[in-house]
SEMINU-188826 format. One record per atom (N, C-alpha, C): x, y, z. Coordinates in steps of 0.2 Angstrom, whole numbers, plus 2048, in hexadecimal, padded with zeros to 3 digits. Each point is the difference from the previous one (the first is absolute). Example, Ala and Ser with C-alpha at 12.3 -4.5 7.8 and 13.67 -1.06 7.14 Angstrom:
# SEMINU-188826
8427E4827
7FC806800
804806800
7FE8057FC
804806801
7FC805803
END
This chain:
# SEMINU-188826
8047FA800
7FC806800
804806800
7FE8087FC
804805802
7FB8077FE
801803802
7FE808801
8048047FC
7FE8067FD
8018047FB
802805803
806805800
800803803
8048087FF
7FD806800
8018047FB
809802800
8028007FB
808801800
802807803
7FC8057FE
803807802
7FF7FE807
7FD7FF804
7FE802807
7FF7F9805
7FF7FB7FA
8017F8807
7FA7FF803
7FA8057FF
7F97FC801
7FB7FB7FF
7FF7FD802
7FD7F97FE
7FA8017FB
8007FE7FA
7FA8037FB
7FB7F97FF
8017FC803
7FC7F97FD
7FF7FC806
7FB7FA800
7FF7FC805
8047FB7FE
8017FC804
8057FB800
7FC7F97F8
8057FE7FB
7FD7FF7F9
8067FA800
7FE7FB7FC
8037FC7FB
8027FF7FB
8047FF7FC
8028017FB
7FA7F97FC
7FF7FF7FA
7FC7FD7FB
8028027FB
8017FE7F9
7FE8027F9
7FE8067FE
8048037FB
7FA8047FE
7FC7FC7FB
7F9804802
7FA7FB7FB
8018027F8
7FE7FF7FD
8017FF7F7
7FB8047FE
7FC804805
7FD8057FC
800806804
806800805
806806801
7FC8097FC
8028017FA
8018037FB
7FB7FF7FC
7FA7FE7FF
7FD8017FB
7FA804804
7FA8027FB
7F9802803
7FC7FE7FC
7F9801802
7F97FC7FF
7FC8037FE
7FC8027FC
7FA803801
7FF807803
7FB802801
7FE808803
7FC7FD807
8027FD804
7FE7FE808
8057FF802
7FF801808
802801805
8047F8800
8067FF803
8037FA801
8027FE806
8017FC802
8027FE807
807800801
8047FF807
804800800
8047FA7FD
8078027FE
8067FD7FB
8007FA807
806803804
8027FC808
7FC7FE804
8017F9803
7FC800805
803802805
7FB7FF806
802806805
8067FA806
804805801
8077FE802
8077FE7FB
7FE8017FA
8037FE7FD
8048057FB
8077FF7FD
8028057FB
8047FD7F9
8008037FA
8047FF7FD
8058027FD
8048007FD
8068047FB
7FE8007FA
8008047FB
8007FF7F9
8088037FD
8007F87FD
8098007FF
8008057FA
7FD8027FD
8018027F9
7FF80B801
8058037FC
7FF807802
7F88027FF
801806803
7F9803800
7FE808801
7FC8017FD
7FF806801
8068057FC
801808800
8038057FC
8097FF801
8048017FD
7FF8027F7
7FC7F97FD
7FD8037FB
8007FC7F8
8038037FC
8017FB7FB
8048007FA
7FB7FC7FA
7FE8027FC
7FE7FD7F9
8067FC7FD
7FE7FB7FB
8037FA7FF
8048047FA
7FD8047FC
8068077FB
8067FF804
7FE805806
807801805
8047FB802
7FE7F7801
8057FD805
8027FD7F9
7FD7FD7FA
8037F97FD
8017F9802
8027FC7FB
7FE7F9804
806800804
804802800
8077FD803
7FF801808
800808801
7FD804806
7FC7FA804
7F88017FC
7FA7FB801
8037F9804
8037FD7FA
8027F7804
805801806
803807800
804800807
7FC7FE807
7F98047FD
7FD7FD807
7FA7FD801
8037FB7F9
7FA7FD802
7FB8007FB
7FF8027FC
7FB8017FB
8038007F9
7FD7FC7FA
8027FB7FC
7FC8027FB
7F98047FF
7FC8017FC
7FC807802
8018047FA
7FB808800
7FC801806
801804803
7FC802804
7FE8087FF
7FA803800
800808801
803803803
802800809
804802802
8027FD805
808800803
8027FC804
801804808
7FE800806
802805805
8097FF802
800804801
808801804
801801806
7F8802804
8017FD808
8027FC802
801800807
8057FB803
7FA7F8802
8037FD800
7FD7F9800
8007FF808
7FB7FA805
7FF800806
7FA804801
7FC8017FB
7F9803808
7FD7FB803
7FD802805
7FD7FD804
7F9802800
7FE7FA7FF
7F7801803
7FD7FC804
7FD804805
7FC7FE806
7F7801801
7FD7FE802
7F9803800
7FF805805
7FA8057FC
803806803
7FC7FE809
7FA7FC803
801800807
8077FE804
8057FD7FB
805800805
807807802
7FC8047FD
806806800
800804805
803804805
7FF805805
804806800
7FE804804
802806801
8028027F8
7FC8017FD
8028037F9
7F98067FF
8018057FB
7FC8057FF
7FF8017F9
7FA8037FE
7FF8017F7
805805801
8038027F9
8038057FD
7FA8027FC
7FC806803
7FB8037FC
8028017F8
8058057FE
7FF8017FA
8047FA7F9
8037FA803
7FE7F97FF
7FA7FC7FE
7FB8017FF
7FC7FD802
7FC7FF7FA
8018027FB
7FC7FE7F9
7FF7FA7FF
7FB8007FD
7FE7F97FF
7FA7FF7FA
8007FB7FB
7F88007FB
7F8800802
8017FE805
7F8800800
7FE800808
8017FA803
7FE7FF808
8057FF804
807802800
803800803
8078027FD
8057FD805
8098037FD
8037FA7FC
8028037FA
8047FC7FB
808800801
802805805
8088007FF
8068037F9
7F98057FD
8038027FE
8058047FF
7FE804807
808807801
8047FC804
8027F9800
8047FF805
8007FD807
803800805
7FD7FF804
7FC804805
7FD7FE804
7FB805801
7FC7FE807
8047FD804
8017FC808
807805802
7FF802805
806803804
8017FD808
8057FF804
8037FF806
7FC805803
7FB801806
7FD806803
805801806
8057FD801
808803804
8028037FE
8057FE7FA
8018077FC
8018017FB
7FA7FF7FB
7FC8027FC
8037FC7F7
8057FD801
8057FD7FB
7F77FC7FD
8038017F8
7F97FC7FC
8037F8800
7FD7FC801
8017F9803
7FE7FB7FA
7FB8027FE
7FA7FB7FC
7FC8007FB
7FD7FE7FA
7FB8047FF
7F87FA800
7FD802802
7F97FD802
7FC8017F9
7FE7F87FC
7FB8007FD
7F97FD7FF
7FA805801
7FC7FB800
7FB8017FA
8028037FC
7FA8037FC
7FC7FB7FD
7FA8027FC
7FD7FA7FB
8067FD7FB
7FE7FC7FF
8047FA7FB
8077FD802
802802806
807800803
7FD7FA806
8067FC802
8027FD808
801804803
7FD800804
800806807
8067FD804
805804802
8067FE802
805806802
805800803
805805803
8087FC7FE
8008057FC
8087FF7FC
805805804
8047FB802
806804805
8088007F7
801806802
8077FE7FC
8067FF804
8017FD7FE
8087FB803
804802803
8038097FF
803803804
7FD805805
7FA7FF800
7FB806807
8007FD804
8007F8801
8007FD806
8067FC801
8007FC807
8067F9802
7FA7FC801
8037FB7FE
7FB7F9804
804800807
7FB7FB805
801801806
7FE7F9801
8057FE804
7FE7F8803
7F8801806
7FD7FC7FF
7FB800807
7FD7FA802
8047FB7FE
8007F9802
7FF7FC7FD
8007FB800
8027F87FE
7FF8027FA
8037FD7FA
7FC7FF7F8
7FC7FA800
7FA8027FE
7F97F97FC
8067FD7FB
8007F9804
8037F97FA
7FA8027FA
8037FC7FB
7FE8027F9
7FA7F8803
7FB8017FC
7FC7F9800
8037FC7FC
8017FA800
8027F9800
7FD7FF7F7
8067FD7FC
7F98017F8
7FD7F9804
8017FC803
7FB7FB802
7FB801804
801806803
7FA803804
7FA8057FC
8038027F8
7FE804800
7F88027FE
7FC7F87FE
7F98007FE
7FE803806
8017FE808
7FF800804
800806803
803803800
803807804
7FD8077FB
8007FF7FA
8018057FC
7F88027FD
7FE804801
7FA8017FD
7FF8017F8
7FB7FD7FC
8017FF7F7
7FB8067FE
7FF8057FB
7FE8057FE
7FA7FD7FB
7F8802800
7FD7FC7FE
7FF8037F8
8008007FC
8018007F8
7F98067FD
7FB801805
7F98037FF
7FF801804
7FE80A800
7FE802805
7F8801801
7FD802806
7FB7FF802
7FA8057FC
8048057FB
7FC8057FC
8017FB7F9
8027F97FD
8027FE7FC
8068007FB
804807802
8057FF7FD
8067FB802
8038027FB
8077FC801
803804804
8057FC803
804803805
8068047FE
802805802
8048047FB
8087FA803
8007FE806
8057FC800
8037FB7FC
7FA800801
7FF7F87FB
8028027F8
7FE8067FE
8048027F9
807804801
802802806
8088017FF
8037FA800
7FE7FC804
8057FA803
8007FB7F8
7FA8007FC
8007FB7FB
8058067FA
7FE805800
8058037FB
8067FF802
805802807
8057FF7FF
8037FA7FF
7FC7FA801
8037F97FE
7FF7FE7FC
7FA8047F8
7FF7FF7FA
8068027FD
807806803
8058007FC
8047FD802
8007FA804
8067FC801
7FC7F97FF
7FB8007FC
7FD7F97FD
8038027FA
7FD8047FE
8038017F8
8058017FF
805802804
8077FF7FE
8027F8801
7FE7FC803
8037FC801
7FC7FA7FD
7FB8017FC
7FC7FC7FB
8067FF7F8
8058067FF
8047FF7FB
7FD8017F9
7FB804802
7FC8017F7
7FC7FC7FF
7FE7FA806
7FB7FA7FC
7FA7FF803
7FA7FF7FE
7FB7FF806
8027FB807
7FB801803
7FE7FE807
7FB7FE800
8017FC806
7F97FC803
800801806
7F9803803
802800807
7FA7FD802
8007FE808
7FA7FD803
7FA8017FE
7FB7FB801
7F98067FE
7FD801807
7F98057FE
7FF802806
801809800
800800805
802808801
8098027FE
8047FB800
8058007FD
8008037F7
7FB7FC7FD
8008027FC
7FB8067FD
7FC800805
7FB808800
8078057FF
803800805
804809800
8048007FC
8067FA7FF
8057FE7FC
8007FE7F8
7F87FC7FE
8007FC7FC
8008047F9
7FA807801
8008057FB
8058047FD
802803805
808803800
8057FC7FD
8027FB800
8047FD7FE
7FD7FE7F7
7FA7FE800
7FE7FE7F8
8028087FC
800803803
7FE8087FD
8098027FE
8047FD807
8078047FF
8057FB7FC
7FF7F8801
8037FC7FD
7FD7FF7F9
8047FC7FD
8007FD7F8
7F97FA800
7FC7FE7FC
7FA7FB800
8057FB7FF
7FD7FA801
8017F7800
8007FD806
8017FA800
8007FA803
805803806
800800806
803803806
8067FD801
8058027FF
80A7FC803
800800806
7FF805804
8027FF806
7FA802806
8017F9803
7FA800806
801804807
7FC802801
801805806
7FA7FC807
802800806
7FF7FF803
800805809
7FD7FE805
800803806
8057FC803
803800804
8047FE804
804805806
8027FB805
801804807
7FD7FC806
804803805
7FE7FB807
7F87FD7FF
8017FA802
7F97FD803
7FB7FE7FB
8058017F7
7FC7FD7FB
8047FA7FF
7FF7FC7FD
8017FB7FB
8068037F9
8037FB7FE
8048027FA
7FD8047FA
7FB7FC800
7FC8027FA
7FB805800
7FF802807
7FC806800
7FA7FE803
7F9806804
7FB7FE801
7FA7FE7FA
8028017FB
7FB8007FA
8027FB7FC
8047FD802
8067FD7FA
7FA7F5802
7FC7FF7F7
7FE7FB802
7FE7FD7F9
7FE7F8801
8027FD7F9
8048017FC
8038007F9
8068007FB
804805803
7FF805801
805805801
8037FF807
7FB7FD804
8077FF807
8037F97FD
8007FB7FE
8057F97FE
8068077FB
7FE8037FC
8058007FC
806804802
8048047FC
808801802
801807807
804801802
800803804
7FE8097FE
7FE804804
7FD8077FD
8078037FD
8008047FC
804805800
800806804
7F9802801
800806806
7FC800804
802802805
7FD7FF809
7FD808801
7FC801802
7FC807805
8007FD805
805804804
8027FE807
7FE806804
802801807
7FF806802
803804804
801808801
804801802
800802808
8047FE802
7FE800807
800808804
7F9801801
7FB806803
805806805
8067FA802
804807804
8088017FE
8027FB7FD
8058007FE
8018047F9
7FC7FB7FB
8008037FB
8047FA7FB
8037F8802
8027FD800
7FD7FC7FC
8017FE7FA
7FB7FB7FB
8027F8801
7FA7FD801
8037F8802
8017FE7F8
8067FC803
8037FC7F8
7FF7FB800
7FD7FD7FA
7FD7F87FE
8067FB800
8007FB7FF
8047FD802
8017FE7F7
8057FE7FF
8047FE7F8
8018067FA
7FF7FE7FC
8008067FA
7FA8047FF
7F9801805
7FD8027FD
801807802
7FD8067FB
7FF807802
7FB803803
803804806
7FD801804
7FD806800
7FB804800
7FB8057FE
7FC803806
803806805
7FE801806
7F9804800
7FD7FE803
7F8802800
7FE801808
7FE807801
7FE803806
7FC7FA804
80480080A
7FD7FA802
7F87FF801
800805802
7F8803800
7F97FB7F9
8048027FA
7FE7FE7FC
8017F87FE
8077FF800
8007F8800
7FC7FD806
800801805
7FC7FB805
7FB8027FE
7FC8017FD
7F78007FE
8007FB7FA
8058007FC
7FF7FE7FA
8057F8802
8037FF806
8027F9803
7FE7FC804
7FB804802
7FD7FF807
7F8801801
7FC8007FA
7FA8047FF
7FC7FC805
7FA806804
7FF7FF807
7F87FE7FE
7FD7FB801
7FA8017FF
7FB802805
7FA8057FE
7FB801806
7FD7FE804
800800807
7FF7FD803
7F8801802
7F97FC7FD
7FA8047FE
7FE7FE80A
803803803
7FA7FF807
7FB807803
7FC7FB800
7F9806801
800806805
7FC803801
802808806
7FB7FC805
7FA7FA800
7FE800806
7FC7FB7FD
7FE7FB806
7FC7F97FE
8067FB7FB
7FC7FC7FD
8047FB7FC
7FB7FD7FB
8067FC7F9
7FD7FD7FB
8027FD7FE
7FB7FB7FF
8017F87FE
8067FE7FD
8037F9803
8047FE7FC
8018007F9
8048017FF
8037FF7F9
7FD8087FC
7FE805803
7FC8067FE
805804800
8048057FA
803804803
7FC809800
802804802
7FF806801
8018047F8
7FC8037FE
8018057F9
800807800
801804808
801804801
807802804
804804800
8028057FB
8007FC7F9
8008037FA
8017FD7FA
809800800
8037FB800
8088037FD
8018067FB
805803801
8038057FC
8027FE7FA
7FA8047F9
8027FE7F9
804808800
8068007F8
8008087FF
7FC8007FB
7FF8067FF
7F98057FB
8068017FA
8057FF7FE
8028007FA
8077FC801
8037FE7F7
8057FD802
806803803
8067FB802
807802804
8078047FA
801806802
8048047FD
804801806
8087FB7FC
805801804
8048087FE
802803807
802807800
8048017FC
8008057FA
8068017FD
8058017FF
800807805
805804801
8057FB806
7FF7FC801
8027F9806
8037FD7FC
8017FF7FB
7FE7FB7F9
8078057FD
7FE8047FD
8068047FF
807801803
7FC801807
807804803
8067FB802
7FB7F9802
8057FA802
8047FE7F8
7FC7FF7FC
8037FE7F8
805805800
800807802
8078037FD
8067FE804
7FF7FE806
8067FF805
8017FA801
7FF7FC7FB
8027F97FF
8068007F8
8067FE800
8068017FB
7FD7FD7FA
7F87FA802
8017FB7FA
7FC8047FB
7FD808803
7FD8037FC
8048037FA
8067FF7FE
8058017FC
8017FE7FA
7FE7F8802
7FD7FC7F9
7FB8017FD
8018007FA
7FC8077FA
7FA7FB801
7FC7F9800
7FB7FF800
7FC801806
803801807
7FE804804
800806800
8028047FF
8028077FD
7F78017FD
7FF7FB7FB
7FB8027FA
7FC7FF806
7FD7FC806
7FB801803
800807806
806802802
801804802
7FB8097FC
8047FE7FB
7FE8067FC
7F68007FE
8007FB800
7F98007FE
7FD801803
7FE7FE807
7FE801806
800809801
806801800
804807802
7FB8027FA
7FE8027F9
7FE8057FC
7F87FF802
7FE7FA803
7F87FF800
7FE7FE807
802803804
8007FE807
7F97FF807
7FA8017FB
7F87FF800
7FF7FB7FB
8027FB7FD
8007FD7FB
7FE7F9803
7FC7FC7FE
8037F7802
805801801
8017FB806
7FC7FC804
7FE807804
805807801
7FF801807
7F98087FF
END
């Protein structure tokens, strides 16, 4: 566990928090409503990649620049802040104060965009900035030199990958208004660009089911038509080789070539399959639903019903339209990956990049 604590002055600005993952929809936004918090409460993250001002336009840096850190394909503009924010949810923050003339924002709240816009009310150094506006994760981004991390006792052991159906709670696919979960479209978009990279330009087969609902279209849309080369599969603690879906011809037959595994919620650690097959990291939240799918438990609110009866109320969660994997999630992971280099990858790159509301997304 550790406490944030303002650099200029050494006052404590945070409850005592955990370090976790950052989540894979970090950096994107949703719609024009209100969002709920990014963190949960006690907990924090790092975002290893720069952030925030300067930018620079891809005119200005070149690939050379670009691949230095990390980026491999076009982008409109790359930030040259410094990397390390932290984000925490904002009930865990203390002694901090708005910076009034900070405090722009679109529509129902702060966007961040003049900066920081959280101040130390000791002595007044700006610490943070607070966002919660529509379409945004509500969340308090500390930059990396305004504060010290502070020991405040023991550190939470990582859970066990063998503990982890158990211990970790799984993100359900459909929200209670019918839509899809915007998680549920970063987390499949970022691992749509490291399927496709590691498909080699040939179809796929993946599980059916809901595997093949989020993944299935997407991939007919970005890869080449024909008979599928390479089989994809779920794997990771507390499955079988062949996956949970994996049944008649296709579980007898030869080993996968790619695995959806998952990566672990605080570390950020992707479990590795065992042999040559590739591994393809998918948010844990998301792989436990689609490893582990929980069925309803239909028990009545008062009295009882005949055996073998079951309950038809709540109805389960259908979505009101199909699944579009996030695109700009889709994009932004494809450019930070080297294999996006290879001109047949490149061409999905670009394609996606010119029409970026376009099938699948």
């Amino acid at each position: 566990m550790a406490v944030f604590a303002c650099a200029g002055c050494g006052a404590v600005l945070t409850a005592p928090v955990a370090q976790v993952a950052l989540p894979v929809h970090a950096r994107r936004s949703y719609g024009h409503a209100l969002l709920p918090a990014l963190m949960e409460p006690g907990t924090y993250a790092v975002d290893p990649e720069p952030s925030g001002p300067p930018w620079r336009r891809w005119s200005e840096i070149g690939a050379g620049e670009a691949a230095a850190r990390g980026v491999f394909a076009p982008v409109r503009s790359l930030s040259f802040g410094a990397p390390g924010a932290i984000a925490v949810a904002p009930g865990d923050i203390r002694d901090v104060a708005l910076i009034p003339e900070r405090c722009d924002g679109y529509c129902q709240g702060l966007d961040g965009r003049d900066g920081p816009n959280l101040a130390c009310v000791h002595c007044g150094r700006a610490v943070a900035t607070r966002v919660d506006d529509c379409s945004y994760w509500q969340a308090v981004w500390f930059a990396r030199d305004s504060v010290r991390r502070l020991p405040a006792g023991p550190d939470r052991p990582p859970v066990a990958w063998e503990a982890l159906a158990e211990e970790w709670e799984d993100t359900p696919p459909v929200e209670p208004s019918g839509a899809w979960s915007p998680g549920w479209a970063a987390a499949v978009g970022t691992s749509l660009a490291h399927l496709v990279a590691a498909s080699a330009g040939t179809p796929v087969a993946v599980p059916g089911g809901l595997p093949a609902e989020t993944f299935g279209p997407a991939l007919d849309v970005l890869l080449p038509p024909g008979r599928p080369a390479r089989r994809v599969v779920l794997a990771g603690p507390g499955l079988p080789a062949s996956g949970p879906a994996a049944s008649g011809p296709a579980a007898s037959g030869p080993a996968p070539d790619i695995a959806l595994v998952p990566r672990h919620p605080q570390t950020g650690q992707v479990w590795q399959p065992p042999g040559a097959t590739t591994a393809v990291p998918l948010a844990a939240d998301v792989w436990l639903h689609l490893a582990f799918p929980r069925a309803r438990v239909p028990v009545p609110v008062t009295g009882g019903l005949p055996d073998g009866v079951l309950r038809d109320d709540p109805l389960p969660l259908h979505p009101r339209e199909r699944f579009r994997p996030d695109g700009e999630a889709f994009l932004h992971t494809l450019a930070r990956l080297p294999a996006v280099r290879q001109p047949w990858l490149r061409e999905v790159y670009d394609r996606v990049r010119e029409r970026p509301y376009g099938r699948p997304f």
